[in-house]
C-alpha positions as CSV (number, residue, x, y, z in Angstrom):
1,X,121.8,73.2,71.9
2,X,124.0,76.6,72.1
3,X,120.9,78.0,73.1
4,X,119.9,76.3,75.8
5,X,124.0,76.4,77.1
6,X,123.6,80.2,76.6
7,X,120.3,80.6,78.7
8,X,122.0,78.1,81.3
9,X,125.2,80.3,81.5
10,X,123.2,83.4,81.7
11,X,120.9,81.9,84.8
12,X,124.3,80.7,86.6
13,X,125.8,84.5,85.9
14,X,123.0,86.0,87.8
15,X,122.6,83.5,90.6
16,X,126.4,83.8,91.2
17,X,125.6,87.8,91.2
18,X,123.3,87.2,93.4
19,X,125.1,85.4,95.9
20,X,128.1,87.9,95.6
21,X,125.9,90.8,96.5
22,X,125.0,88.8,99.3
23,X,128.2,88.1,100.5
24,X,129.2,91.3,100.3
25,X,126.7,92.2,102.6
26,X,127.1,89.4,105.1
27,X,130.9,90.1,104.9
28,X,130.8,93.8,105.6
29,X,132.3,94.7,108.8
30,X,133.2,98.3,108.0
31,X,132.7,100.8,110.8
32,X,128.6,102.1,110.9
33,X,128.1,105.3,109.3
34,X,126.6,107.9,111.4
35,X,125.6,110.6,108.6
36,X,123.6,109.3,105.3
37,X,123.3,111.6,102.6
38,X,120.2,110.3,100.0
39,X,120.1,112.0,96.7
40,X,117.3,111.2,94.3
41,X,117.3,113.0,91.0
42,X,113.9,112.3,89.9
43,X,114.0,111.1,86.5
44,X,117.2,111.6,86.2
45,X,118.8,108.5,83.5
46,X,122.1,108.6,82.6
47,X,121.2,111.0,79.3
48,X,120.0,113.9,81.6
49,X,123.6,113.6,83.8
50,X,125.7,113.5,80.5
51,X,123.5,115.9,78.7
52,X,124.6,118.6,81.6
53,X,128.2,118.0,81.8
54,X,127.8,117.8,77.6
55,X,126.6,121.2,77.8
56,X,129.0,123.3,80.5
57,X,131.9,121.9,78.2
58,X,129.9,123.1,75.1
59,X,129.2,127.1,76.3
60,X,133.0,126.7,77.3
61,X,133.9,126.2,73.8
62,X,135.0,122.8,74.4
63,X,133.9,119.1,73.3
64,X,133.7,116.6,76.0
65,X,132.2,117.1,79.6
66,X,132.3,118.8,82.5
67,X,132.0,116.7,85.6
68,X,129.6,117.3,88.2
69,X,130.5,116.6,91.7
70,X,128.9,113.3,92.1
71,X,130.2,111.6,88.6
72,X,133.4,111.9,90.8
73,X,132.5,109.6,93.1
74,X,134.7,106.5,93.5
75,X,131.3,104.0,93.9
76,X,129.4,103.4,90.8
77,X,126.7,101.0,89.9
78,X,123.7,100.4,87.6
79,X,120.0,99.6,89.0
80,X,117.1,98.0,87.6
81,X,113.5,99.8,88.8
82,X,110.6,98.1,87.5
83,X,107.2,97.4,89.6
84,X,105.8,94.2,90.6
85,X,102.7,94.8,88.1
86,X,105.1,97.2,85.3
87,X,108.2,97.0,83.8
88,X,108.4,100.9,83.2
89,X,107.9,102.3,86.8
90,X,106.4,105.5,88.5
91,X,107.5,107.4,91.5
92,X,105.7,105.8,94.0
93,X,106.9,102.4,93.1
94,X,110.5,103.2,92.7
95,X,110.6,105.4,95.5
96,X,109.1,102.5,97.9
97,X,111.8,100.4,96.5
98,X,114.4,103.0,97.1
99,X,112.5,103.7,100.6
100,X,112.3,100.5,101.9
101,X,114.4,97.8,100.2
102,X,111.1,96.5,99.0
103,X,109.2,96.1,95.1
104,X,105.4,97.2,95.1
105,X,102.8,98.2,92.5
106,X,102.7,101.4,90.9
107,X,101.1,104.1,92.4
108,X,101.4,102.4,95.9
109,X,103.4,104.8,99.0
110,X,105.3,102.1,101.0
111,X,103.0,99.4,101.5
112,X,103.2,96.1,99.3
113,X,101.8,95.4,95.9
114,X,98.3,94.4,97.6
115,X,98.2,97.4,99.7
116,X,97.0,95.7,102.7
117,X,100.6,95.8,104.6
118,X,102.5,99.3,105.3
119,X,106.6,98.6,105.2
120,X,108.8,100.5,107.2
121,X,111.4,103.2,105.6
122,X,115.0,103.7,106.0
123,X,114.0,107.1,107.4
124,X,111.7,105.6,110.1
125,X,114.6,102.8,111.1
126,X,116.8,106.1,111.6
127,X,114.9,107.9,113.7
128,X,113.9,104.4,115.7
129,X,117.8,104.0,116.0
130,X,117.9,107.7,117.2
131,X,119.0,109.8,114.5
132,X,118.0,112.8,112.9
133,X,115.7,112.8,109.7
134,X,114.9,114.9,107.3
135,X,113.2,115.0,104.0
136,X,113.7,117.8,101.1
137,X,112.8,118.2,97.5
138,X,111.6,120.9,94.8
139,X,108.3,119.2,94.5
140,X,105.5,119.2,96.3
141,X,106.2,117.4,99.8
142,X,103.5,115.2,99.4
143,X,104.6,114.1,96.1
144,X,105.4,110.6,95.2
145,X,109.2,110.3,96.1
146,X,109.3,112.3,99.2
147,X,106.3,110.7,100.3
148,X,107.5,107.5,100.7
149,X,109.6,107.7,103.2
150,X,107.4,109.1,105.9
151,X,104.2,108.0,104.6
152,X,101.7,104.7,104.2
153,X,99.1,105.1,101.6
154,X,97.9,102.5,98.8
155,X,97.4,105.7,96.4
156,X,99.8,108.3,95.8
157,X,97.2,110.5,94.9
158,X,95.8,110.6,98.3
159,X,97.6,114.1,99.0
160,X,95.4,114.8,101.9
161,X,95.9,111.5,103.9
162,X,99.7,111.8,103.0
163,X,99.5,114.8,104.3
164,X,98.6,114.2,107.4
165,X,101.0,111.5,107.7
166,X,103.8,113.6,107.7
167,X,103.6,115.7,111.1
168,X,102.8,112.4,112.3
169,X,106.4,110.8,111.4
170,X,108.0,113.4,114.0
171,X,110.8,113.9,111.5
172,X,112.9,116.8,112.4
173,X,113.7,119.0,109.0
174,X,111.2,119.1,105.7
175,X,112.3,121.6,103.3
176,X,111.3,122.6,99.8
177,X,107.7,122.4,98.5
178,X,104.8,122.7,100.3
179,X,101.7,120.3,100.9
180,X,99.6,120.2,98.1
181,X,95.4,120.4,98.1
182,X,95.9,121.1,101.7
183,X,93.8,124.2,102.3
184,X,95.8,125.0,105.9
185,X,99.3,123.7,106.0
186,X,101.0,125.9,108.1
187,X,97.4,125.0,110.4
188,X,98.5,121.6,110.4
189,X,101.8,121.9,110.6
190,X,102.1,124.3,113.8
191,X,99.3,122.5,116.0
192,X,101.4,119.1,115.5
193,X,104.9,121.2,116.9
194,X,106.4,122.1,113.5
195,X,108.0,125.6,113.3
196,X,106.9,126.6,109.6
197,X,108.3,129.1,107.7
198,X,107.7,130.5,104.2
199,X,109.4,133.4,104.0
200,X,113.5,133.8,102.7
201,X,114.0,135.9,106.1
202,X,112.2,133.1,108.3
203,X,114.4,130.5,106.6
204,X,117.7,132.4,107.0
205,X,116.6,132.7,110.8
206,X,116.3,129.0,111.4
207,X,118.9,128.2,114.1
208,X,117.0,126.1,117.7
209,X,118.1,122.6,116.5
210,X,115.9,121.4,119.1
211,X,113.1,122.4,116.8
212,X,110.9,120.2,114.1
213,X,111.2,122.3,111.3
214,X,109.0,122.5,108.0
215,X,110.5,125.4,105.6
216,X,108.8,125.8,102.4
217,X,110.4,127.8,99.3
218,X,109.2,131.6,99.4
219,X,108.0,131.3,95.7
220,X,105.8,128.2,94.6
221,X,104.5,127.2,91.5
222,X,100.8,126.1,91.1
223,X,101.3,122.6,92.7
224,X,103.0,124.4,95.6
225,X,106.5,122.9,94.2
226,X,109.8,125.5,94.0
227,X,110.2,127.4,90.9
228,X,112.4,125.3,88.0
229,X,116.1,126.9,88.7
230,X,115.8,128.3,85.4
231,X,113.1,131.1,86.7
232,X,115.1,131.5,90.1
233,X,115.8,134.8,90.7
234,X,118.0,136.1,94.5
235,X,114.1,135.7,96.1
236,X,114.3,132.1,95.6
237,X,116.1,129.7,97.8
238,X,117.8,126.9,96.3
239,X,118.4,123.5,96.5
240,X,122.0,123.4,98.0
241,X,120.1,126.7,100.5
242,X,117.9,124.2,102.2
243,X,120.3,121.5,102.1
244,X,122.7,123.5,103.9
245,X,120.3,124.5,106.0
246,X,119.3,121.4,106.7
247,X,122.5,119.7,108.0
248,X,123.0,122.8,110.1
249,X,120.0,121.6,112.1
250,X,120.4,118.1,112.1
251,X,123.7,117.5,112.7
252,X,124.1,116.4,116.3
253,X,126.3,112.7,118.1
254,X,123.5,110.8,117.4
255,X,123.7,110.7,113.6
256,X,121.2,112.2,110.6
257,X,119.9,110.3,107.6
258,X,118.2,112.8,105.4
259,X,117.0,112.0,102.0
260,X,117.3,115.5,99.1
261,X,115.3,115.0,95.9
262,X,115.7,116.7,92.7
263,X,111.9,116.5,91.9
264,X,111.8,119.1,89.5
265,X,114.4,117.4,87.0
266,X,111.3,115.3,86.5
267,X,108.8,117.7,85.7
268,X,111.3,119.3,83.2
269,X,111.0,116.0,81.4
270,X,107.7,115.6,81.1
271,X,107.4,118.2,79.0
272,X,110.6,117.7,77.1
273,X,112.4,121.0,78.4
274,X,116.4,120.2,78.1
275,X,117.0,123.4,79.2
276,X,115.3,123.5,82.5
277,X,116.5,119.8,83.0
278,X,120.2,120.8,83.0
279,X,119.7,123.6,85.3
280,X,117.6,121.3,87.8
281,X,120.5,118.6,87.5
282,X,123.2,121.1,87.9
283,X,121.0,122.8,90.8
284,X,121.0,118.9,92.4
285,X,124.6,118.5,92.0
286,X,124.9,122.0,94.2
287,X,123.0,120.7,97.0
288,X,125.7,117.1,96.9
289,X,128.6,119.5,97.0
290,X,126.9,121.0,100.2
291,X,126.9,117.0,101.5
292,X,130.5,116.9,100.3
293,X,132.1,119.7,102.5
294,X,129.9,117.7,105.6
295,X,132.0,114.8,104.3
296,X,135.6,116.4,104.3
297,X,134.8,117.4,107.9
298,X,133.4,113.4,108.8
299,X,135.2,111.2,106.4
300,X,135.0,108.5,108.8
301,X,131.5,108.2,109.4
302,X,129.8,109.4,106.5
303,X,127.6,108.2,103.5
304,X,126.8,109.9,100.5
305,X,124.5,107.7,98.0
306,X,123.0,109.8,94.6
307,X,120.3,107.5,92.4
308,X,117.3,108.5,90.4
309,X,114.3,106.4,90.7
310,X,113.6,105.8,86.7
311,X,114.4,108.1,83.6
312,X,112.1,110.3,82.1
313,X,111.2,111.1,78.5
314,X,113.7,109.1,76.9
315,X,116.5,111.4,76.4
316,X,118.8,111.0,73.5
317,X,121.7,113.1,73.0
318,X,121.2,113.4,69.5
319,X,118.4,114.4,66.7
320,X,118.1,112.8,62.9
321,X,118.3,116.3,61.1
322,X,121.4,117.5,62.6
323,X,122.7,113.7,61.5
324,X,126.1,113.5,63.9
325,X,126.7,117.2,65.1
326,X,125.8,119.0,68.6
327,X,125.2,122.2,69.2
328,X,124.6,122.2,72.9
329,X,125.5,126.2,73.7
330,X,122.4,126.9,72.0
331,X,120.3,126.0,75.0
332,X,121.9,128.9,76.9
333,X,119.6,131.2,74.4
334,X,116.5,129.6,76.8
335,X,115.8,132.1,80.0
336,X,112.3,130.5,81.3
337,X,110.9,127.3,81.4
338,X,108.2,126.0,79.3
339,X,106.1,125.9,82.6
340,X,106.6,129.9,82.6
341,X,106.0,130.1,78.7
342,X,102.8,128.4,79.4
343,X,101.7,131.4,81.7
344,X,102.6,134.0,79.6
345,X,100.3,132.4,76.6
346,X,97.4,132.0,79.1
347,X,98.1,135.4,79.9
348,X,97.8,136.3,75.5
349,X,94.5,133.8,75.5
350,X,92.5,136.0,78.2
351,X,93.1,139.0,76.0
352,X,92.8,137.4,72.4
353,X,89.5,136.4,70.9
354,X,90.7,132.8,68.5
355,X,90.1,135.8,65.3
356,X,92.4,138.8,66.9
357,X,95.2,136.0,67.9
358,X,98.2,135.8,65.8
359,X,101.4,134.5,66.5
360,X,103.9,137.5,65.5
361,X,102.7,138.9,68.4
362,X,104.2,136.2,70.8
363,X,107.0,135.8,68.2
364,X,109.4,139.0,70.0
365,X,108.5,137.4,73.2
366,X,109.8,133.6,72.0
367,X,113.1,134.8,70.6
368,X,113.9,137.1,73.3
369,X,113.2,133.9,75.8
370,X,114.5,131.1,73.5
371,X,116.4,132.9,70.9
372,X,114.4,131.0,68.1
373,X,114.1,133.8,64.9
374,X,117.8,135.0,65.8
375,X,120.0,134.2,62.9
376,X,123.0,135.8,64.9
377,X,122.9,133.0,67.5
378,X,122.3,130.0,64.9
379,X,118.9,129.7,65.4
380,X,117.0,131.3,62.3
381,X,113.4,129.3,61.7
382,X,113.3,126.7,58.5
383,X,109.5,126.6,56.8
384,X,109.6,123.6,58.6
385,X,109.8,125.4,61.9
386,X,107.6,127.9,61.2
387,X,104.5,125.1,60.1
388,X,105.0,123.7,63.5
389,X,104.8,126.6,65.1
390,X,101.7,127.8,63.5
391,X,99.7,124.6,64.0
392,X,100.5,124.5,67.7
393,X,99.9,128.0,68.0
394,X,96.7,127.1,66.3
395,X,95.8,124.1,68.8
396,X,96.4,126.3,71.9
397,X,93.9,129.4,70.8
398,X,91.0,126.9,69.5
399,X,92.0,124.1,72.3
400,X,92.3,121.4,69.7
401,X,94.7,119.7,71.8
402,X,96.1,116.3,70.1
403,X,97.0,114.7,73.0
404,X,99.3,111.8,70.8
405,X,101.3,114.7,69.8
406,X,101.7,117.3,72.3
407,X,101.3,115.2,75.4
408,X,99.0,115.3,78.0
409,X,101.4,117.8,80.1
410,X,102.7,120.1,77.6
411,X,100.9,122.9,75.9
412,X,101.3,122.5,72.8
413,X,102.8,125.8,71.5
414,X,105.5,126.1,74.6
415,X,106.4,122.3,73.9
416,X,107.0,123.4,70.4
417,X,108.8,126.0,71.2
418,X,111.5,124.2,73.3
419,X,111.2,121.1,70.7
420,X,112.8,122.9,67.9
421,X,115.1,124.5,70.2
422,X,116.2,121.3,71.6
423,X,116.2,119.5,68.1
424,X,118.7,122.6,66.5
425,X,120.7,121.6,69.5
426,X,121.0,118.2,68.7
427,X,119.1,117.0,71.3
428,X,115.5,114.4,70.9
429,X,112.9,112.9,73.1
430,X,111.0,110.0,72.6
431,X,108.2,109.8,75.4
432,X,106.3,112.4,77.7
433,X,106.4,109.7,80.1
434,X,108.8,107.5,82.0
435,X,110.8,104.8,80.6
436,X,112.2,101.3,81.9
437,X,115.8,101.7,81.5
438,X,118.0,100.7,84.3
439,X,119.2,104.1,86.4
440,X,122.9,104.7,87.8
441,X,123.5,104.7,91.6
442,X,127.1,106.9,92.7
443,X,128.2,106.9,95.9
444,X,130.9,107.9,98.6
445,X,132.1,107.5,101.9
446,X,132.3,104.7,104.4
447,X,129.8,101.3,102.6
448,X,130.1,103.3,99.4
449,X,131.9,99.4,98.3
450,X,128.8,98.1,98.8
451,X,127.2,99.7,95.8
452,X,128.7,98.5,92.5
453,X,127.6,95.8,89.8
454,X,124.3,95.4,88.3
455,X,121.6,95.7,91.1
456,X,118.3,95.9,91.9
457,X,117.0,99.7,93.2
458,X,115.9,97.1,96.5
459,X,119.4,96.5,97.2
460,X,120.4,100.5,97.2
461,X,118.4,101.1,100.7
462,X,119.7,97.5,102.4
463,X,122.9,98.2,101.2
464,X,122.2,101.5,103.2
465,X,120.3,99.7,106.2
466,X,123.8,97.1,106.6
467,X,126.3,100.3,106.4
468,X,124.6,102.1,109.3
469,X,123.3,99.3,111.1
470,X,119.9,99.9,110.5
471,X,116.7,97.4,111.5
């Protein structure tokens, strides 16, 4: 009988919630925001946001955390993001949830579950309403998340057709990664109206707001995505660059929604690189203090929301051999990500038959990048290490891949490389793949009251569409 009184009490709790949520947006009579700020932090769970401000506090000397600008913010909620056919969700799924207010099937770019019916973005209300749009991230702009919000596709991996979708939207600003599998972008991007620039001189030229703009990052990675920060060099433009840039040209009376994903937080995770995660969250949270001094100068009319559409890898601040201790500092010993490692041991491969290869040689090159070997910075190899290390080293040269293991991603001597790192820090992962845990939604500015309790990731964008009057 307590049972069944529990269960009843728990079904009342959430219909009650739901209602209020409801009211709340029936009720809400604040003035309409004229400037939307979305950030996405692609699988960015609560672990990856505390693991950075864990680790600025730690190279400081200091135990605690080191806010970032958006864990400021006054608005604060908690989101669930599964798929109508999956509890743990993908990008596509999420990101048509957080697009459109509405649940789909994974691997589906803003239509509904059966893929027969295209639903309309918050980005496409916008510019219907006549604002400004534009669209940034360090992936690929075709990618998943980005995708959504200017595209209708019932496969995410249909880069081509999504492609072409986007000159089509007629948004004004895309900036950050280029089209992927697309053999002409510029091609397609200039015959449509699009100014397109790839070069850190064309960017810092960008001024005719009058323009539709596509600026792509000067230096790409293989799936045409910006660099991780963590191999950013002063030829690189950043994040917070192309944001800024971004509300310079789209700030006009009318208003500007603009959505700015941290994609490559994601891809960090996938291959269980903590150290390239911080620097891609901390690299996010630059580009939100760009949408912050907008905000000082438009208190009144603007909206700064900051979600992630599911966690990746399942992040736990803390490892089994190092019991209850941290050592988070350590990570600053890691100067390129494993994406980077992974080139430089294709590069050994090509000139190391599997009988010449031996992995002393690599081993200067590891502890110079990852200080692993250095007993001066804490990080001197147990036998333990140095088994693991062998047998990956010994899976990359034959290509005896173990896929349960190493991943599907990660090659396997890089991913071991930044495992033990990560472990001596005190830090463990448990998946190479997403995960369902509920994400956490921040947010600031005028309808930033409409985003607290438990939610749903649908309610984040009609919680947005009712704050700026959106259809």
């Amino acid at each position: 009988m307590k049972k069944i009184y529990l269960v009843l009490g728990l079904i009342l709790a959430c219909s009650l919630y739901a209602q209020n949520v409801e009211k709340l947006r029936t009720d809400y009579n604040g003035p309409k925001v004229k400037y939307i700020f979305f950030f996405i932090g692609d699988g960015m769970g609560l672990a990856h946001i505390n693991m950075a401000e864990a680790y600025e506090a730690a190279v400081k000397g200091k135990i605690g955390v080191e806010k970032l600008n958006f864990t400021k913010f006054p608005g604060l909620a908690i989101a669930t993001n599964y798929a109508t056919d999956r509890y743990i969700t993908d990008s596509a799924a999420a990101g048509t949830a957080l697009a459109t207010g509405s649940k789909t099937s994974v691997d589906t770019i803003s239509m509904d579950a059966g893929r027969t019916k295209k639903i309309k973005s918050i980005a496409e209300m916008a510019k219907e309403k006549g604002m400004k749009v534009g669209i940034i991230t360090t992936a690929n702009i075709n990618d998943a998340t980005p995708a959504v919000f200017y595209s209708h596709q019932p496969e995410r991996s249909m880069l081509k057709e999504i492609a072409n979708d986007l000159p089509k939207s007629g948004f004004n600003f895309f900036g950050g990664g280029n089209l992927k599998n697309v053999k002409n972008a510029k091609e397609l991007l200039t015959k449509n109206g699009y100014v397109y620039v790839d070069s850190k001189k064309g960017f810092n030229s960008l001024k005719d707001k009058n323009a539709k703009v596509f600026a792509t990052c000067p230096i790409r990675d293989a799936s045409e995505a910006c660099r991780f920060t963590i191999d950013q060099t002063s030829a690189d433009i950043t994040l917070s660059d192309i944001t800024k840039k971004g509300i310079e040209l789209l700030d006009n009376p009318k208003g500007f929604f603009v959505m700015i994903e941290g994609g490559k937080i994601d891809w960090a995770a996938h291959v269980n690189d903590a150290a390239s995660d911080i620097k891609d969250v901390e690299a996010f949270d630059k580009a939100i203090a760009e949408a912050l001094k907008f905000y000082e100068k438009h208190p009144e009319e603007t909206l700064i929301v900051v979600t992630a559409d599911h966690e990746t890898g399942g992040l736990s601040l803390g490892y089994a051999g190092m019991h209850y201790d941290t050592a988070f500092a350590k990570l600053k010993n890691q100067k390129i990500s494993v994406d980077v490692m992974e080139q430089k041991i294709a590069e050994y491969k090509k000139s190391h038959t599997a009988g010449k290869a031996k992995l002393k040689d690599l081993m200067p090159f590891i502890e110079q990048k990852f200080g692993l070997g250095s007993k001066s910075k804490g990080l001197a190899l147990t036998e333990d290490d140095k088994k693991a290390l062998e047998e990956a080293f010994t899976a990359t040269i034959t290509g005896t891949k173990n896929i349960s293991k190493y991943g599907k991603d990660a090659e396997p001597l890089s991913w071991t490389i930044s495992k033990i790192l990560d472990q001596k820090s005190g830090i463990s992962w448990t998946t190479f793949s997403h995960t369902g845990i509920p994400v956490i939604v921040f947010s600031k500015g005028h309808g930033s009251e409409l985003f607290k309790g438990y939610i749903d990731n649908t309610d984040i964008p009609k919680n947005i569409m009712i704050a700026a009057g959106l259809k």
